[in-house]
MDTraj code that builds the backbone (N, CA, C; nanometers):
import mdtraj as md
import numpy as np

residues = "UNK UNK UNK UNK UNK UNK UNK UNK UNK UNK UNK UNK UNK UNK UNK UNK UNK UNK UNK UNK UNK UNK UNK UNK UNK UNK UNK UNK UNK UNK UNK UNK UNK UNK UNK UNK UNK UNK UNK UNK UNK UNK UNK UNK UNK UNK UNK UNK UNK UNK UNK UNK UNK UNK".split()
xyz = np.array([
    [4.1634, 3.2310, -5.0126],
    [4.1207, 3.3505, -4.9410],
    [4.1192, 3.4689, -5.0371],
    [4.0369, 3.5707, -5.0329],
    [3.9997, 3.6896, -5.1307],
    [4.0750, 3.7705, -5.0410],
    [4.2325, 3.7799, -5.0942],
    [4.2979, 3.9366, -5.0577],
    [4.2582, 4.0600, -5.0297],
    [4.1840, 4.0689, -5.1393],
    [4.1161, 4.2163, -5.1515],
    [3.9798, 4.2055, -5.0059],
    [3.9723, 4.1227, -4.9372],
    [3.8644, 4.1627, -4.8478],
    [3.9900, 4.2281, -4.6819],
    [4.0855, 4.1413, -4.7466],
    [4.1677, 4.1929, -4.6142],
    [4.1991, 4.4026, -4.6011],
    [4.2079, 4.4502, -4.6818],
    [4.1600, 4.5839, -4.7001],
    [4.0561, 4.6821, -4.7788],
    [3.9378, 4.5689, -4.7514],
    [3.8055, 4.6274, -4.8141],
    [3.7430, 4.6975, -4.7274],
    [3.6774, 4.8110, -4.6991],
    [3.5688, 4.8743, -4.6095],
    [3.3975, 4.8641, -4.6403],
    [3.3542, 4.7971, -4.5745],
    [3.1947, 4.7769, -4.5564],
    [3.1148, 4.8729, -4.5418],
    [2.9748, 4.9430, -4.6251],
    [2.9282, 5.0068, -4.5695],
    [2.8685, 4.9610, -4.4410],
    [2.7905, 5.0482, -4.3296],
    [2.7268, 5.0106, -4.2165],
    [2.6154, 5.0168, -4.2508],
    [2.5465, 5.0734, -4.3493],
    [2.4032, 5.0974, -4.3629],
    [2.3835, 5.0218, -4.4717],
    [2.3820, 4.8738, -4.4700],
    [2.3986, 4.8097, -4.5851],
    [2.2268, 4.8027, -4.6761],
    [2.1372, 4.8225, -4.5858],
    [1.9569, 4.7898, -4.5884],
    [1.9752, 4.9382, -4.6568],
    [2.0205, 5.0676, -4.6526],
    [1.9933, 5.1859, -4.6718],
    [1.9938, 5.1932, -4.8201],
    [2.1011, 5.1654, -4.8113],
    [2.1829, 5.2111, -4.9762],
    [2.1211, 5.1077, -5.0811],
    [2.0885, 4.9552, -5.0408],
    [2.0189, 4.8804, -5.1282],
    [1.9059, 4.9735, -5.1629],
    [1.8321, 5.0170, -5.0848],
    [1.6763, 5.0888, -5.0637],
    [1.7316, 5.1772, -5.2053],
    [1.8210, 5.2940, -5.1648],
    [1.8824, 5.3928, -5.2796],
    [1.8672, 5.3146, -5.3993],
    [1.9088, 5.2176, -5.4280],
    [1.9730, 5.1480, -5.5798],
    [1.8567, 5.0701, -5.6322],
    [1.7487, 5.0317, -5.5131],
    [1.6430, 4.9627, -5.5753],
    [1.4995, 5.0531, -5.7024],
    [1.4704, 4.9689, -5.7488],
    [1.3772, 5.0113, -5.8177],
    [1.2396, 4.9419, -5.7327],
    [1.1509, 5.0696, -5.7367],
    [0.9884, 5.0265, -5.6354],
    [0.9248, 5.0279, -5.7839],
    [0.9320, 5.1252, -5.8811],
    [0.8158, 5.1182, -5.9792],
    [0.8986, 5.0116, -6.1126],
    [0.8476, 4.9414, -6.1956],
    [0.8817, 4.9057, -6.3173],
    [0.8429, 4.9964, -6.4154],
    [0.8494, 5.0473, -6.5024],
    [0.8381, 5.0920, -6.6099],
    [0.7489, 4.9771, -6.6874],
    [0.6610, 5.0153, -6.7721],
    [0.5694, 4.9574, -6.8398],
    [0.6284, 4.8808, -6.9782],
    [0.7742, 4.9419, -7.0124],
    [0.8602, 4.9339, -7.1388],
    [0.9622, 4.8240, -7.0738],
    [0.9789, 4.8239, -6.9902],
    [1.0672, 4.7347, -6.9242],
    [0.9905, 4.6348, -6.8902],
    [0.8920, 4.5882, -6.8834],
    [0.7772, 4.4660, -6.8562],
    [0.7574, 4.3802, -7.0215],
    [0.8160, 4.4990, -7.1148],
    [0.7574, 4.4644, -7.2813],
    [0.8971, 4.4208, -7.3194],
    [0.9903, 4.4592, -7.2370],
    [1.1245, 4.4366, -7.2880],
    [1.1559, 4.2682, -7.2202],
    [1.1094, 4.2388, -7.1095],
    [1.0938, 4.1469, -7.0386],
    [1.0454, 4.0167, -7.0835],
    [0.8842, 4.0500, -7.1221],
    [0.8357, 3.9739, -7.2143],
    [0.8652, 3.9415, -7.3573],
    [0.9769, 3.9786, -7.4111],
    [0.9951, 3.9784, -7.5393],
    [1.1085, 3.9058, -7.4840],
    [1.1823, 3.9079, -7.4013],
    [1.3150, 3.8374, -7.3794],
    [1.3011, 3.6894, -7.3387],
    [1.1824, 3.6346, -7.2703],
    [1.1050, 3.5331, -7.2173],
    [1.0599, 3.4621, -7.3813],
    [1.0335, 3.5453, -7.4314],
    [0.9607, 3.4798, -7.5413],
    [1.0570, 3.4123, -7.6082],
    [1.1735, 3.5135, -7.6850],
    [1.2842, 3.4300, -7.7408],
    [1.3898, 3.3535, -7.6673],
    [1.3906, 3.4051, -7.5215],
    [1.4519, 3.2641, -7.4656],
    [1.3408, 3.1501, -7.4760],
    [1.2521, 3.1081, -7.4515],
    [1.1745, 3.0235, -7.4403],
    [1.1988, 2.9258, -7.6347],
    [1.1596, 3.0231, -7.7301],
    [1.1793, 3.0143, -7.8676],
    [1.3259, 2.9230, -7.8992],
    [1.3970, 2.9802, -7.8247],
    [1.5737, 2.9172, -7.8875],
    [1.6051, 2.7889, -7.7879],
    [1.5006, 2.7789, -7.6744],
    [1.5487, 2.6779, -7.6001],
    [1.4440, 2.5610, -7.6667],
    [1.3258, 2.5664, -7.7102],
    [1.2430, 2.4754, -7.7777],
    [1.3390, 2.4642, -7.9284],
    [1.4187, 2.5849, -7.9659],
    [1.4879, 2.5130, -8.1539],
    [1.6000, 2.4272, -8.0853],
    [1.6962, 2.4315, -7.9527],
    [1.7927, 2.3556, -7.9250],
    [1.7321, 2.2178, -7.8937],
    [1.6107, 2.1991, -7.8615],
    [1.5387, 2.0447, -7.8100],
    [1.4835, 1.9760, -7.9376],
    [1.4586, 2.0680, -8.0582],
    [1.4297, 1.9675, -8.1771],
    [1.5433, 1.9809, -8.2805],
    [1.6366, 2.0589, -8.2540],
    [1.7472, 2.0172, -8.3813],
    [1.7310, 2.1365, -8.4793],
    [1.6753, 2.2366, -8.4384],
    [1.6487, 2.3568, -8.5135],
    [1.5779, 2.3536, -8.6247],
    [1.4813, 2.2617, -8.6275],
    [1.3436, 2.2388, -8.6621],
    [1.2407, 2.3645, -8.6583],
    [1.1956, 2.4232, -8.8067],
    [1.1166, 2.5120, -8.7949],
    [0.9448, 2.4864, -8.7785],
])
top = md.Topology()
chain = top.add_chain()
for i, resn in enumerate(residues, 1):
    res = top.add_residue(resn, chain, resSeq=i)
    for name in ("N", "CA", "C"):
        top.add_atom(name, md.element.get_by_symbol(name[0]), res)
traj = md.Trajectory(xyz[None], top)
């Protein structure tokens, strides 16, 4: 059992505050940062399947 829920308080407006914290627009730099992270994950998971074979 998680102790800490026995004196935790819930917000009530739980849909509200997500809304607050969400992001609606991406940034165009964050799509490049994205794709660059895809790329070298993709990159290091193909060098772990051949033995780090260049």
């Amino acid at each position: 059992m998680n102790k800490a829920s026995l004196s935790s308080e819930y917000c009530e407006f739980v849909e509200e505050e997500l809304r607050k914290t969400s992001i609606e627009q991406v940034p165009q730099d964050i799509k490049e940062i994205i794709k660059h992270f895809n790329l070298f994950s993709n990159h290091s998971l193909n060098k772990s399947k051949t033995g780090y074979e260049m």
